[in-house]
ZADREN-924354 format. One record per residue: residue in three letters; x, y, z of N, C-alpha, C, O, CB in turn. Coordinates in steps of 0.1 Angstrom, whole numbers, plus 5000, padded with zeros to 4 digits. Each point is the difference from the previous one (the first is absolute). Glycine has a CB too. Layout:
BEGIN
PT type  n.X  n.Y  n.Z ca.X ca.Y ca.Z  c.X  c.Y  c.Z  o.X  o.Y  o.Z cb.X cb.Y cb.Z
PT  ALA    X    Y    Z    X    Y    Z    X    Y    Z    X    Y    Z    X    Y    Z
...
This chain:
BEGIN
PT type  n.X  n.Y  n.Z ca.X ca.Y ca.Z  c.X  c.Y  c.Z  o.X  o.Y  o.Z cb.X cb.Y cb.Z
PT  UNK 5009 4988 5000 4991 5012 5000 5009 5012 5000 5009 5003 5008 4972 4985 5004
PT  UNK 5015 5020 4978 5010 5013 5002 4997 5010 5009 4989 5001 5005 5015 4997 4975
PT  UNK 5006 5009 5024 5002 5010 5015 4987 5009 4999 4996 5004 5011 5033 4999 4990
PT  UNK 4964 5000 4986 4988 5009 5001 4985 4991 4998 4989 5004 4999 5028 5019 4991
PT  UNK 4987 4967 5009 4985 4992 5002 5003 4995 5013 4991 4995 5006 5000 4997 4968
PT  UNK 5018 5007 5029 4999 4991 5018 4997 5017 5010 4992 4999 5010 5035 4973 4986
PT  UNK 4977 5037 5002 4997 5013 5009 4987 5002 4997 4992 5003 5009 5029 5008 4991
PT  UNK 4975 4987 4983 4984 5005 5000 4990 4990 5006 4989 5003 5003 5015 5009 4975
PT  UNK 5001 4976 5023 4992 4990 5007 5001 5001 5013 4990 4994 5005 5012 4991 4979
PT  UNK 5005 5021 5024 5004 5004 5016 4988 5013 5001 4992 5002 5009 5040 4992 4992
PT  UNK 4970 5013 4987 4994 5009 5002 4983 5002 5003 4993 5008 5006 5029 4995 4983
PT  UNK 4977 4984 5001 4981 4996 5000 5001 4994 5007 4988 4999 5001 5002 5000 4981
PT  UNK 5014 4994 5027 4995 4988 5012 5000 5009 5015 4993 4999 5009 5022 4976 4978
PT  UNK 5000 5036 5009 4994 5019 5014 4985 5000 4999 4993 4997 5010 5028 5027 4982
PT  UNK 4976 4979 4995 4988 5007 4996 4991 4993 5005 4991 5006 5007 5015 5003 4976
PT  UNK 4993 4981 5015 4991 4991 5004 4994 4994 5013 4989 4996 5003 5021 5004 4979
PT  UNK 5003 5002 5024 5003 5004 5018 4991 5007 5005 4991 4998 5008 5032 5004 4991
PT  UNK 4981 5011 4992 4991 5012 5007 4987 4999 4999 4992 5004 5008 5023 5010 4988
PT  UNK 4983 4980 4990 4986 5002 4996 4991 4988 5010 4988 5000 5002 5020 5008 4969
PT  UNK 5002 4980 5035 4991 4995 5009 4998 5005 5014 4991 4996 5007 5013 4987 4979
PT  UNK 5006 5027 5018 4997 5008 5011 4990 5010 5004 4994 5003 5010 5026 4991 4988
PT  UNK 4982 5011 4988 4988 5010 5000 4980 4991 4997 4991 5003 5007 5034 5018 4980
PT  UNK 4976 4973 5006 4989 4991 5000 5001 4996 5016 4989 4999 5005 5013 4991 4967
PT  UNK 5003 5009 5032 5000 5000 5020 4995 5010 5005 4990 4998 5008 5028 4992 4996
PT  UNK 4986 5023 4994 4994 5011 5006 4983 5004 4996 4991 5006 5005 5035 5003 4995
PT  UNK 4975 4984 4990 4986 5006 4990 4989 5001 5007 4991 5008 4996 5016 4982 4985
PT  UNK 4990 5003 5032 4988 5001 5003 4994 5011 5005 4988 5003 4999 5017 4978 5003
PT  UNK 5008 5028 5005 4993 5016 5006 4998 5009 4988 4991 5008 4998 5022 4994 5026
PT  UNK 5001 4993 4967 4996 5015 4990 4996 4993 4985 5009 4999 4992 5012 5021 5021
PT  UNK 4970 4977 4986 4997 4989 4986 5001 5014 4986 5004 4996 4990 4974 4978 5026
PT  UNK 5019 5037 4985 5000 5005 4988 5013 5004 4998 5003 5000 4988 4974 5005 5012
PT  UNK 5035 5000 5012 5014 5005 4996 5010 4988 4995 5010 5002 4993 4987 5016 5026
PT  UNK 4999 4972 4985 5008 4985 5005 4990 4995 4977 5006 4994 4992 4992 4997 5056
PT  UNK 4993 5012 4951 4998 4996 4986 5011 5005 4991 5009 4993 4994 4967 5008 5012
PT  UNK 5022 5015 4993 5012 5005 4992 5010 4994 5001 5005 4997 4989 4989 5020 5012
PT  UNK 5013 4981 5009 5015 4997 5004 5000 4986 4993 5010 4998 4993 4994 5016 5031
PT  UNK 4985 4974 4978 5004 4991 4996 4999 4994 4981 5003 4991 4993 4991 5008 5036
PT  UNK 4999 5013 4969 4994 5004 4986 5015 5001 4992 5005 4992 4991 4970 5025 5016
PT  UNK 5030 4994 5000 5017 5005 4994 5007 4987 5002 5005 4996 4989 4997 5031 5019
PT  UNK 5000 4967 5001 5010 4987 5004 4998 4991 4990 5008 4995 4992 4992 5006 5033
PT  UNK 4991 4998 4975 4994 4991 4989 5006 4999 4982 5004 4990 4993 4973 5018 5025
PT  UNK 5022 5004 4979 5006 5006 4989 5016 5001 5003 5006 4999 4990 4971 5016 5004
PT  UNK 5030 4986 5017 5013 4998 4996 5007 4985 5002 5011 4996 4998 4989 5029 5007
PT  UNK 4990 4968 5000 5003 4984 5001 5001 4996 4988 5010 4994 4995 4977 5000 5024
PT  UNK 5000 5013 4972 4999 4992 4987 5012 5001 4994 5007 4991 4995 4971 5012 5002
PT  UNK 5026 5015 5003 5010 5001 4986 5010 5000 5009 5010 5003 4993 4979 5012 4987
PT  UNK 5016 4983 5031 5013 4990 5004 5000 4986 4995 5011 4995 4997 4992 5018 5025
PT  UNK 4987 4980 4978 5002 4988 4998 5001 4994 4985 5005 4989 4997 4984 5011 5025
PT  UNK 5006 5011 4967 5002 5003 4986 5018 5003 4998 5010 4996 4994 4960 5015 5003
PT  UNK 5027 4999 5012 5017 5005 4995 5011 4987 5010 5012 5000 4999 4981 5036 4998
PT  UNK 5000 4955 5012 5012 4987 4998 4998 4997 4990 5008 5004 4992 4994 4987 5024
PT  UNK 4989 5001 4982 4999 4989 4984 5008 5007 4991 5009 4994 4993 4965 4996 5008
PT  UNK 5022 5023 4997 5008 5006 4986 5010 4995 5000 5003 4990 4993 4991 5029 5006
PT  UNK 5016 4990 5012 5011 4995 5005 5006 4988 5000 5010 5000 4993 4983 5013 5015
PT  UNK 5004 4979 4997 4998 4981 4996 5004 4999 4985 5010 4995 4994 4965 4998 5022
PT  UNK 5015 5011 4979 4996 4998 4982 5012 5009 4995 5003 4997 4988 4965 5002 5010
PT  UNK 5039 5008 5006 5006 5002 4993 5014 4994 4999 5007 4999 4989 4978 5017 5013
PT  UNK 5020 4980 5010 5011 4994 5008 4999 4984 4993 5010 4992 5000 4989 5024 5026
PT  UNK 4988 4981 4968 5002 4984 4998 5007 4996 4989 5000 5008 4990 4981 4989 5020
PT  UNK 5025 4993 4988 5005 4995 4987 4999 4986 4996 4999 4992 5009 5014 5023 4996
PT  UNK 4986 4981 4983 4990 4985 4998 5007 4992 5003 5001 4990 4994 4986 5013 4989
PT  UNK 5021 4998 5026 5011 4984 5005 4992 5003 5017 4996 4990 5006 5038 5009 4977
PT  UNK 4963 5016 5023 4999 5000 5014 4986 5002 5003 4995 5000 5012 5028 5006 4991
PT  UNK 4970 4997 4986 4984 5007 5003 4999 5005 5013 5010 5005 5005 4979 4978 4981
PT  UNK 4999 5018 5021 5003 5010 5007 5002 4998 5015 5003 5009 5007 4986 5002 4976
């Protein structure tokens, strides 16, 4: 795995952390705690796009990915 798909994958599994911590708090503040998890949400995805990229680009047909 190359040095920027293994950081971006560190980086979505943080995110993901948070996003289940806050899904913890949600119950007092359910409309602030929506937004927040709205946004997390959206950078999970395109962290987890920009591994695979990453991946996909690093691969080669002897090592796939």
């Amino acid at each position: 795995m190359s040095d920027e798909a293994t950081f971006l994958d560190g980086y979505r599994k943080a995110l993901e952390e948070v996003s289940g911590l806050v899904l913890g708090l949600r119950d007092g503040h359910m409309a602030d705690c929506g937004e927040v998890l709205e946004h997390l949400d959206k950078m999970i995805e395109r962290a987890r796009c920009e591994s695979r990229s990453c991946l996909a680009s690093t691969a080669s047909g002897k090592n796939g990915y």
